[in-house]
Structures are given as C-alpha cells and as structure tokens.
C-alpha positions in Angstrom: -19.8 40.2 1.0 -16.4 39.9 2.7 -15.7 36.0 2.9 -13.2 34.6 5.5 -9.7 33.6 4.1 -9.8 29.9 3.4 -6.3 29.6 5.9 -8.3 31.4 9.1 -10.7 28.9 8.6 -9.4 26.2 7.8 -7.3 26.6 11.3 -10.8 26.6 13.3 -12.0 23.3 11.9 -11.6 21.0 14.9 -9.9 23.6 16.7 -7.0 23.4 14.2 -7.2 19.4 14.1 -7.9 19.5 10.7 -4.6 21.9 10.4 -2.4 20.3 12.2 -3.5 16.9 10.3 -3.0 18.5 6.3 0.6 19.6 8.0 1.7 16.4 9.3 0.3 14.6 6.3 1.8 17.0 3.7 5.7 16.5 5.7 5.1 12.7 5.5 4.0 12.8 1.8 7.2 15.2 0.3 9.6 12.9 2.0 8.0 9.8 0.8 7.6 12.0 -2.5 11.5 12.7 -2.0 12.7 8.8 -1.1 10.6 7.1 -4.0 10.6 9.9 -6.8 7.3 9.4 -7.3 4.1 11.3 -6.4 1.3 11.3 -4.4 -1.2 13.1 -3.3 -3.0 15.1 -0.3 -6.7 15.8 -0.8 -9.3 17.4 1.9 -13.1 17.1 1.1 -15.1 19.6 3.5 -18.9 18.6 3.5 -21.3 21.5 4.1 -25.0 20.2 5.4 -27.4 22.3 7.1 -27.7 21.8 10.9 -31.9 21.9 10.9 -34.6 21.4 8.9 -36.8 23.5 6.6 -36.1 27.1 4.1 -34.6 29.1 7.1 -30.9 28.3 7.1 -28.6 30.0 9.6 -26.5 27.1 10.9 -24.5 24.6 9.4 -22.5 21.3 10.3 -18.7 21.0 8.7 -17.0 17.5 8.4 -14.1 17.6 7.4 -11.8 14.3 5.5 -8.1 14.3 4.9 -6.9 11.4 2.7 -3.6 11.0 1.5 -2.2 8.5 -1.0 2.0 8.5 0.0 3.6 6.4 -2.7 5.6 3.4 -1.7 9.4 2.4 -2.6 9.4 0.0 -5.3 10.0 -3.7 -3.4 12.4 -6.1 -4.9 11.4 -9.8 -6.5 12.8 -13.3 -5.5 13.5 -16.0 -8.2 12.7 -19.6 -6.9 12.5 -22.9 -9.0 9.1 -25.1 -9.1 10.1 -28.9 -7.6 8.1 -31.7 -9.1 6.2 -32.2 -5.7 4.9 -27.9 -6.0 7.2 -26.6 -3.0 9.9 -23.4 -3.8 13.9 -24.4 -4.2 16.8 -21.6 -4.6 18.7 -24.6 -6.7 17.7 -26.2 -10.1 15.4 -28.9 -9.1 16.9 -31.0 -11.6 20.7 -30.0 -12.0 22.9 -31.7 -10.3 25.1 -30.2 -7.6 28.7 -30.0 -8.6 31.1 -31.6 -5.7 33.0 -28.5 -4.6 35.8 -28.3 -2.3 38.2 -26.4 -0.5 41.3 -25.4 -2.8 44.3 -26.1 0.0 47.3 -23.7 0.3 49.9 -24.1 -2.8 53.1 -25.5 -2.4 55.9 -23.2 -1.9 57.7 -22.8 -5.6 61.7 -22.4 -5.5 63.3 -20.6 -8.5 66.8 -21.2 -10.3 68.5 -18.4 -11.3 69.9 -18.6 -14.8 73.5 -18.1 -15.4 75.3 -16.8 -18.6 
C-alpha cells in the first residue's frame, strides 16, 4: 500500500485552509516565541469518522482543529498603599508629605585673590 505524503494531504484539507492556517499560526508563534523567550506550542488534531453507516466503509469525513497556545510577554506590577476607607493611594496613607519647594538661583560668589 502506497500511502499519500502527509504534506500533499494536508494541503487538500479545506482546499489548503488548513495549510495556510498551520503557516500563519506557526509565523505568529516563533516571533512571539522570539519576543518573550518562551515557548509555545502549535498542535492540529485531524478526526477521521466514517461518512455512512454499517461494515462497508468507502467514504470518510475529515475535520480538521488547529490550536495554538502563543506565550505572552511577562506584564509589569503596580505598588499602591491601602487607605483606611479601602480605596488605592501612590503615597503613604499615613506619612506626612514633606513641604518641598523650589531651590531659587544662587547668588553670584566673588573671589579674592590672595597676595604674597
């Protein structure tokens, strides 16, 4: 028996849907691959069922499921203090704000020159 190649048929599913889906898939999942360093993966389930019933099978019905799992950049986290009445503050509920203020310009220093 003289099976197909798995790549001829795999290019007939859907008319070469199923194809062009694993490519577009695989390019989206080595750059996410590539941007995150870490991996992922591309999987395609084919089911097989007969297309009638009874003993006498000489037709069948492919499906055909791509899934992918791409990984994600890491996200970043946000520190926020608790106030006493449960809403979010960037500042120390309960330290006290120090009164800062501009710094103006110095005052022009003169020098002396020393003499011997």
């Amino acid at each position: 028996m003289n099976a197909q190649a798995f790549g001829v048929f795999i290019q007939d599913v859907r008319d070469g849907r199923a194809h062009a889906e694993l490519t577009a898939q695989l390019g989206e999942l080595l750059a996410a691959v590539r941007e995150t360093g870490k991996g992922g993966s591309l999987t395609l389930k084919i089911d097989v069922k007969p297309a009638g019933r009874g003993s006498d099978v000489d037709k069948v019905v492919i499906t055909d499921t791509v899934t992918s799992k791409v990984p994600k950049p890491d996200r970043g986290q946000d520190f926020y203090w608790l106030t006493d009445s449960n809403n979010l503050s960037r500042n120390h509920p309960r330290q006290h704000e120090l009164p800062l203020r501009a710094a103006g310009a110095p005052a022009p220093t003169t020098f002396k020159e020393a003499t011997a």
